[in-house]
C-alpha positions as CSV (number, residue, x, y, z in Angstrom):
1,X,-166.5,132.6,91.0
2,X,-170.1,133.3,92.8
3,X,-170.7,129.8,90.9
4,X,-167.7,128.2,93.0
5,X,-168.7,129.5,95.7
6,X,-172.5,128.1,95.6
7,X,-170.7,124.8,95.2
8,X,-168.4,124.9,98.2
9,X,-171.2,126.1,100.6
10,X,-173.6,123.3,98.5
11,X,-171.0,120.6,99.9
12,X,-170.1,122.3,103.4
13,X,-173.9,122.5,103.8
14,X,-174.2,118.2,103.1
15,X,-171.3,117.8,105.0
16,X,-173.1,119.4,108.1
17,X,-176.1,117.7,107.4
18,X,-175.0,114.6,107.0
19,X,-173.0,114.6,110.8
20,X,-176.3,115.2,112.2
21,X,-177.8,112.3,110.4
22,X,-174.6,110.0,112.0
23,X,-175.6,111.2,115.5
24,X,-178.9,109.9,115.1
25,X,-177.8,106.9,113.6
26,X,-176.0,106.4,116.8
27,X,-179.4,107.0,118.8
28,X,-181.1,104.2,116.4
29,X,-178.0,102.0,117.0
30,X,-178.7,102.1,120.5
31,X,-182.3,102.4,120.7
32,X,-183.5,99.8,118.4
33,X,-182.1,96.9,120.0
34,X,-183.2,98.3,123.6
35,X,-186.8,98.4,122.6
36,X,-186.6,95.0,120.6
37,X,-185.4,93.6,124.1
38,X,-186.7,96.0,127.1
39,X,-190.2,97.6,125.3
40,X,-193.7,95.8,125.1
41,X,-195.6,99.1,123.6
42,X,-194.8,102.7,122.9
43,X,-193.5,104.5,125.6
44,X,-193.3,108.0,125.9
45,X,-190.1,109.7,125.7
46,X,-189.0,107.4,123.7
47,X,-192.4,106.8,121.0
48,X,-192.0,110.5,120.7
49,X,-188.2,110.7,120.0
50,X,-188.3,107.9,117.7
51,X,-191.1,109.4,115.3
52,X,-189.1,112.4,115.6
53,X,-185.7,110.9,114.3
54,X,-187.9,109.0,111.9
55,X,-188.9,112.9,110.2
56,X,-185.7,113.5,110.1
57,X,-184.5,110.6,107.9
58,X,-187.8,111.1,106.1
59,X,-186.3,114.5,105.0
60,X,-183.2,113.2,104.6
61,X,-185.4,111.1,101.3
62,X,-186.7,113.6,99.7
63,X,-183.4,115.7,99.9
64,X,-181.3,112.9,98.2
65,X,-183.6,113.2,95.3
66,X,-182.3,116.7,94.5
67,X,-178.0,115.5,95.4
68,X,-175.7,114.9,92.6
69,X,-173.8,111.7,92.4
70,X,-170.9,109.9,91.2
71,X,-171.1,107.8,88.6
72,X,-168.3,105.2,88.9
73,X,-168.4,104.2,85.4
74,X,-167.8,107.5,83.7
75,X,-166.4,109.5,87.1
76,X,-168.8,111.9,85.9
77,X,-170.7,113.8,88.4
78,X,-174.3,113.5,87.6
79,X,-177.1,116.2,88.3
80,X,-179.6,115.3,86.3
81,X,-182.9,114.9,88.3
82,X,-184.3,112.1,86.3
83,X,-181.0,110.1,86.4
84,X,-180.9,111.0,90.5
85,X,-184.5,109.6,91.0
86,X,-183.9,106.4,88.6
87,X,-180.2,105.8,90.6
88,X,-182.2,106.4,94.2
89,X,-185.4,104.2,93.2
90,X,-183.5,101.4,91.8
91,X,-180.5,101.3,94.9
92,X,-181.5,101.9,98.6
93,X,-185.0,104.2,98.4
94,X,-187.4,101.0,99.3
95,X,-184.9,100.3,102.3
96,X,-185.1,103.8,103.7
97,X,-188.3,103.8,103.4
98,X,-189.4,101.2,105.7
99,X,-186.8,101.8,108.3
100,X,-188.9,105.0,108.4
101,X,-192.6,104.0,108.9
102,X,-193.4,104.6,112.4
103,X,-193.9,101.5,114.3
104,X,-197.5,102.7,115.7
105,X,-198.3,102.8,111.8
106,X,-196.5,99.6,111.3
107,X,-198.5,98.2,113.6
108,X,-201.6,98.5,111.5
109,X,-200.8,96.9,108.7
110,X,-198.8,93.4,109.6
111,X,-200.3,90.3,111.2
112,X,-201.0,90.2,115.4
113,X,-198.1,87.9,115.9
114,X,-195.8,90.8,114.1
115,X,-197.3,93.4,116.6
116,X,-194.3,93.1,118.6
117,X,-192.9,97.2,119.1
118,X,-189.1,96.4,119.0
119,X,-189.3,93.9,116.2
120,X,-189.8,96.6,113.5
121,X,-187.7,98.8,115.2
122,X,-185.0,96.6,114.4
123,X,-185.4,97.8,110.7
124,X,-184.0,100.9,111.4
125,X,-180.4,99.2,111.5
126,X,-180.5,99.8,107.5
127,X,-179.1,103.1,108.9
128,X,-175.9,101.8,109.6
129,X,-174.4,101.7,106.8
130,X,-174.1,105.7,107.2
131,X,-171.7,104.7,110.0
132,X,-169.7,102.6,107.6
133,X,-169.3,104.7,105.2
134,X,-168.2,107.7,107.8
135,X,-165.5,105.6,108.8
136,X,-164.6,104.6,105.2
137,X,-164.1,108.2,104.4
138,X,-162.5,109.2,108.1
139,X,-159.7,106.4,107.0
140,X,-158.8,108.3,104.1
141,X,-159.0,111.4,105.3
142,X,-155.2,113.2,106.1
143,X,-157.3,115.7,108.8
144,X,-157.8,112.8,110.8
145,X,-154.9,109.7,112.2
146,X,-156.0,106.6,110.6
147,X,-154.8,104.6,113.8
148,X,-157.2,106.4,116.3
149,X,-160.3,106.3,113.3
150,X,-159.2,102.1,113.0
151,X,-159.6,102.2,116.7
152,X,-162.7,104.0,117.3
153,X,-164.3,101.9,114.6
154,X,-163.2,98.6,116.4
155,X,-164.8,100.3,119.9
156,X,-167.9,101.4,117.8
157,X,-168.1,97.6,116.6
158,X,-167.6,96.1,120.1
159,X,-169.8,98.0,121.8
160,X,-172.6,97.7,119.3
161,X,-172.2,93.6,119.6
162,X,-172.3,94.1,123.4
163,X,-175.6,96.1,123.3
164,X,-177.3,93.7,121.1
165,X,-176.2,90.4,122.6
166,X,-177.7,91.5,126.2
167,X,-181.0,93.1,124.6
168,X,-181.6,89.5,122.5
169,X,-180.6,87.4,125.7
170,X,-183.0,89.2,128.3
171,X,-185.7,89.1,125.5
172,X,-185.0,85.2,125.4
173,X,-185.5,85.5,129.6
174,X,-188.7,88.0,129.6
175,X,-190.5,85.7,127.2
176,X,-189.6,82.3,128.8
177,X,-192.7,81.0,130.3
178,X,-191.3,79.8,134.1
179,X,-189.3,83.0,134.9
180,X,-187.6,81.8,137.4
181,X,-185.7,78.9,135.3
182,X,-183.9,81.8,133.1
183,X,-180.6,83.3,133.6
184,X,-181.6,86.7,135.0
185,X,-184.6,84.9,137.4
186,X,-182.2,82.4,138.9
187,X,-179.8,86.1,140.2
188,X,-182.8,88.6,140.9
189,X,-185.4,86.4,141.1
190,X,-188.8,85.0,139.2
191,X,-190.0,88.6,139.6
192,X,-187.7,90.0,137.8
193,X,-189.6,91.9,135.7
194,X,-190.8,94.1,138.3
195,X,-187.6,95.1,138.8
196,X,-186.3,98.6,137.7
197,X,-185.7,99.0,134.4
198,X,-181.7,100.2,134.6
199,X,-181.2,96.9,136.7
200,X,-182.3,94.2,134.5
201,X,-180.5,96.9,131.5
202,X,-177.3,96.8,133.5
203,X,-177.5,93.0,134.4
204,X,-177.6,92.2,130.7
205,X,-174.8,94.1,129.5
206,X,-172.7,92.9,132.7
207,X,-173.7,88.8,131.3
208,X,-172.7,90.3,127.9
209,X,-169.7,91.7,128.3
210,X,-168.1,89.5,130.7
211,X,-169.0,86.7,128.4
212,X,-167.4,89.0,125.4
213,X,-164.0,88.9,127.2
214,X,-164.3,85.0,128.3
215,X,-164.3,85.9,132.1
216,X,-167.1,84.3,132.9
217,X,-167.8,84.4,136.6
218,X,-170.3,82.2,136.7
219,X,-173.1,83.9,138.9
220,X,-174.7,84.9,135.2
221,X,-175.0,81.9,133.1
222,X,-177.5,80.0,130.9
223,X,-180.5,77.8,132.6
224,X,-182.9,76.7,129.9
225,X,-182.3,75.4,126.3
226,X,-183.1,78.1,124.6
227,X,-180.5,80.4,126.4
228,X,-177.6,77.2,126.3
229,X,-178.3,77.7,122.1
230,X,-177.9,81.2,121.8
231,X,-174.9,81.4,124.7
232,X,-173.6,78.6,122.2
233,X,-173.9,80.9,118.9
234,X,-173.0,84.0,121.1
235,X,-169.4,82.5,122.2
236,X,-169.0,81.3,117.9
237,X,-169.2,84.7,117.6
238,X,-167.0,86.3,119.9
239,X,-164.5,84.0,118.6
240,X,-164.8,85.6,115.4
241,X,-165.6,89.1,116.6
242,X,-162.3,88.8,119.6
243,X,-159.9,87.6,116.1
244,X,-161.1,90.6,114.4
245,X,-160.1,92.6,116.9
246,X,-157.0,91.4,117.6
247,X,-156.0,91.1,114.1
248,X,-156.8,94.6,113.5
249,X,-155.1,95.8,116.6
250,X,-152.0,93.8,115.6
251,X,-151.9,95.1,112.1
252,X,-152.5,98.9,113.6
253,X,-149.1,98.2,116.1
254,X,-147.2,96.5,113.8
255,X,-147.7,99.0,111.0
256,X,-146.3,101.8,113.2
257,X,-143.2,100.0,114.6
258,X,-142.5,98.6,110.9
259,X,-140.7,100.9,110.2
260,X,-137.9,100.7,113.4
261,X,-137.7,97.1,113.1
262,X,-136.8,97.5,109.1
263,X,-134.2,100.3,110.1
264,X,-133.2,97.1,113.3
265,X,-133.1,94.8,110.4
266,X,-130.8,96.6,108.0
267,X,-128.3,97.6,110.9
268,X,-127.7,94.1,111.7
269,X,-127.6,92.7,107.9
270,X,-124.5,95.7,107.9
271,X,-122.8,94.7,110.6
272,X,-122.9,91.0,108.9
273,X,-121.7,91.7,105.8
274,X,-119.0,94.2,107.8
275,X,-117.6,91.7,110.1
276,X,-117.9,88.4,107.4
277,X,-116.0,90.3,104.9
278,X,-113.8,91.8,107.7
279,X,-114.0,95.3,106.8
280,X,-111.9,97.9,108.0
281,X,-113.3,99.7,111.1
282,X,-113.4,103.3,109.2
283,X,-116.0,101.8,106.1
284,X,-117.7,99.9,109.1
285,X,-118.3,103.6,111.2
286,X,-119.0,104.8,107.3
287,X,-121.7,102.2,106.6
288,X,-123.4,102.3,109.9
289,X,-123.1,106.2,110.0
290,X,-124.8,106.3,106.8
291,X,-128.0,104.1,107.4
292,X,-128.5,105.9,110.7
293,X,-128.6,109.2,109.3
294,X,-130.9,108.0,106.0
295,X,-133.3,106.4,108.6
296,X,-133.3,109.8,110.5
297,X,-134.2,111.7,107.9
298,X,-136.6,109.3,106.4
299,X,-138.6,109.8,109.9
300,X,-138.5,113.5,109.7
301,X,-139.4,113.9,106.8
302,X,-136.5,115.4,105.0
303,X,-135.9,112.3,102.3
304,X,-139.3,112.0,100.3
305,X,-138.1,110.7,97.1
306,X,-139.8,107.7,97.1
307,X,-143.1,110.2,97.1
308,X,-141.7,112.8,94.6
309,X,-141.1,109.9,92.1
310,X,-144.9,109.3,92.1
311,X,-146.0,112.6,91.3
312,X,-146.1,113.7,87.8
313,X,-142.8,115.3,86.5
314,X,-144.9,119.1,86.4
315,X,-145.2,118.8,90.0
316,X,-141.9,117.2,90.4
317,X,-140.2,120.1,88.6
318,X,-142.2,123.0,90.6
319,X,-141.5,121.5,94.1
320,X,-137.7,121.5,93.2
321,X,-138.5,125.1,91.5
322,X,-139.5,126.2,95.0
323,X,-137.1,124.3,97.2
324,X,-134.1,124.6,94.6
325,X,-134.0,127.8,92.2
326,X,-133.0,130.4,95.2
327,X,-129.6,128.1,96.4
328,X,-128.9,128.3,92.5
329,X,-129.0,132.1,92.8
330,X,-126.2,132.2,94.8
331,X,-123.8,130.0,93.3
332,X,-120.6,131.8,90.8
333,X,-120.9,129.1,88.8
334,X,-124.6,129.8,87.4
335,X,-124.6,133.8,87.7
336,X,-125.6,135.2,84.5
337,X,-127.5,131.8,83.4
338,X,-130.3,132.1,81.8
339,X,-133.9,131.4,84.2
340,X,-135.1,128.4,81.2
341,X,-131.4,126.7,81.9
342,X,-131.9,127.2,85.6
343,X,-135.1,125.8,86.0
344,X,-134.3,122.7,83.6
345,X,-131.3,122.2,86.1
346,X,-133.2,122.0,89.5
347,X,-135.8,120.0,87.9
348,X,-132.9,117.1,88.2
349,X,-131.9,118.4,91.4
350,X,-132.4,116.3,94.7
351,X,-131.1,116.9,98.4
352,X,-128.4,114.6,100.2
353,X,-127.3,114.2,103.5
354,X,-124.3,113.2,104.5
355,X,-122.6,112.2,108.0
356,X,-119.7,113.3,109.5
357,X,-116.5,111.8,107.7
358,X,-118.3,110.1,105.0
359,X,-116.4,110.2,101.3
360,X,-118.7,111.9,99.2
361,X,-116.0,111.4,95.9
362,X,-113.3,109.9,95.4
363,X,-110.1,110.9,93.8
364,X,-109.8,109.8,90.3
365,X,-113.4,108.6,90.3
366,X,-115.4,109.8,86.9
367,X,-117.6,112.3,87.7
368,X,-121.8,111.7,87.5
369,X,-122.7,114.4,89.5
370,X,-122.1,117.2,91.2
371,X,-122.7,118.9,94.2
372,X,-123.6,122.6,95.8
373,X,-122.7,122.7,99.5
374,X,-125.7,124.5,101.0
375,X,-125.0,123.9,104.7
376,X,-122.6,122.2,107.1
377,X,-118.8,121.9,106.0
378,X,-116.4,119.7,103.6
379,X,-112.9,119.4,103.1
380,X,-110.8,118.4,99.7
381,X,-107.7,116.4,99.9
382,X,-105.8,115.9,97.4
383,X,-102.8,113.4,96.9
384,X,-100.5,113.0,94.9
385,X,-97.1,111.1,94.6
386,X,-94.9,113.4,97.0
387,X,-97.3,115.7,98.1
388,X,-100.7,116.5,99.9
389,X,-103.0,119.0,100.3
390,X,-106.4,119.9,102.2
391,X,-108.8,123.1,101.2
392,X,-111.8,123.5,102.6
393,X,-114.8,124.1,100.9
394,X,-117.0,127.0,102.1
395,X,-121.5,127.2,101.7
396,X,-122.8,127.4,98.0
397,X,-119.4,126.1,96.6
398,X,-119.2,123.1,94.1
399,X,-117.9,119.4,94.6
400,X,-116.8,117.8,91.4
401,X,-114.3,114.9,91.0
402,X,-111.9,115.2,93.7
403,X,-112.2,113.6,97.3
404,X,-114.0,114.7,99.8
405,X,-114.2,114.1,103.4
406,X,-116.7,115.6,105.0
407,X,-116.0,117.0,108.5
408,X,-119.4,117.6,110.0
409,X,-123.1,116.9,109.0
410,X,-124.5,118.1,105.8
């Protein structure tokens, strides 16, 4: 027990430590491109918060050394240290490594023309792939709607685009050598760069997003070459990025009105086959009935069959243990059965609904099954060649053989 417990705080403990590591991925995600495109040199807050997340992921290196994997040939769980450091050293440990050298240090070590703050900054988008695999797991976790995970992914992935596309198109402007034949001289003028900082950040994202959604005012557009080629393979992109989007979005609305416009679907093919094969108007109300209620039920939740047949019969046979054995109690029929008869019964046991004035059995018909009335009402008639009779059935009675008509919803 104390050994179970160690291993449920172990994982709550990752767990924790791991959502702090995805809220300064989201800092990086946001940072690194701004410095690539806004920064020249280290800048205090900034400098300083950077080599502080930087410690952090440093810490995050030398803890993985010491966390058990998966191995997804065996499905063993591994925690042996020497298999942890080979699987670390020889996957992602060189990659996480140099998305943590601060860039000061960086700095020392590359070429002049490499000296460039933002540039190895941009290393630290190796960290993303945290994000992607938080939103893997989110999708398959039942705590969470998968539709409002899908669409907080598709914002993440939209606004991530935007960020970067206006960071690399002022760069393109701020490093042009006439500033006032760019895109962002010709609106504030060739002094731009003096300008505040938040203004030439805001006037980026502003040409970036409007050229994201096609609007394209015009007072923002491209002046020199180089920004006509990069507003060229921006736009490719958004084409692909804008289908993505939509396709996803589609699939997310489609998936949760399939389900209405199958139930649309069958209630037409019904009527069809009703009217084309002329049908009395009883069987017709009968039909129609039916499908409505199934489709009812289906949505609430009451009808799970297809789901029960996918779990293995000793699951099977305790669900209908716990929703079945007690209505079994308190039929005549079974009183005195023995408890290893009982529960080999409502292992084959399975709820039905019925609608209002639906046949349940015919007369004459040979009996496959029977039925214990656990709520609502039915009533028996019986006909024969001068006479005919109706009984009424009451809760916890038994249907076998005869014709019912059911009076009321069951």
């Amino acid at each position: 027990l104390n050994d179970d417990w160690n291993l449920y705080n172990y994982i709550d403990s990752c767990r924790v430590w791991e959502t702090f590591l995805i809220i300064l991925v989201v800092y990086t995600a946001w940072v690194s491109p701004f410095e690539f495109g806004f920064i020249r040199k280290p800048e205090a807050p900034l400098s300083i918060i950077d080599n502080v997340v930087n410690g952090f992921f440093a810490l995050d290196i030398v803890l993985t050394f010491f966390v058990a994997y998966l191995d997804k040939a065996t499905y063993l769980l591994i925690d042996d240290p020497k298999k942890i450091a080979w699987k670390y050293a020889s996957s992602w440990l060189a990659f996480d490594i140099i998305s943590t050298i601060p860039s000061e240090l960086a700095q020392k070590f590359f070429p002049r023309r490499l000296h460039s703050y933002g540039l190895f900054n941009m290393l630290r988008l190796w960290r993303l792939r945290r994000v992607s695999a938080l939103f893997s797991r989110l999708e398959k976790d039942k705590n969470y709607n998968y539709f409002w995970v899908r669409c907080a992914k598709l914002v993440c992935v939209t606004l991530f685009a935007v960020h970067c596309a206006g960071c690399f198109y002022y760069l393109i402007a701020a490093q042009y050598h006439d500033p006032g034949r760019t895109w962002i001289g010709a609106s504030l003028g060739e002094n731009f760069l003096e300008q505040s900082l938040s203004i030439r950040y805001v006037t980026s994202m502003y040409w970036s997003i409007t050229t994201l959604t096609t609007v394209g005012y015009g007072d923002l557009h491209p002046v020199n070459t180089r920004e006509m080629i990069f507003d060229i393979f921006y736009m490719l992109f958004n084409l692909g990025l804008t289908a993505y989007l939509i396709g996803n979005m589609t699939n997310l609305v489609v998936h949760g009105t399939s389900r209405t416009r199958r139930f649309r679907d069958t209630i037409q093919a019904a009527t069809s086959f009703a009217q084309r094969n002329q049908l009395p108007p009883r069987l017709q109300e009968q039909m129609l009935a039916h499908l409505c209620l199934k489709f009812r039920t289906d949505s609430e939740g009451l009808q799970q069959q297809e789901t029960l047949d996918a779990l293995p019969k000793a699951i099977r046979s305790s669900i209908s243990h716990y929703l079945f054995y007690s209505l079994m109690d308190k039929v005549y029929l079974f009183r005195g059965v023995s408890n290893d008869l009982l529960f080999q019964l409502v292992s084959e046991m399975k709820a039905e609904y019925f609608p209002p004035k639906e046949d349940i059995i015919l007369q004459n018909e040979a009996p496959t099954d029977f039925y214990i009335l656990v709520t609502g009402a039915v009533v028996k008639s019986l006909v024969s060649c001068s006479n005919f009779w109706l009984f009424r059935f009451r809760i916890y009675d038994i249907l076998l053989k005869l014709n019912f008509v059911s009076q009321s919803s069951h």
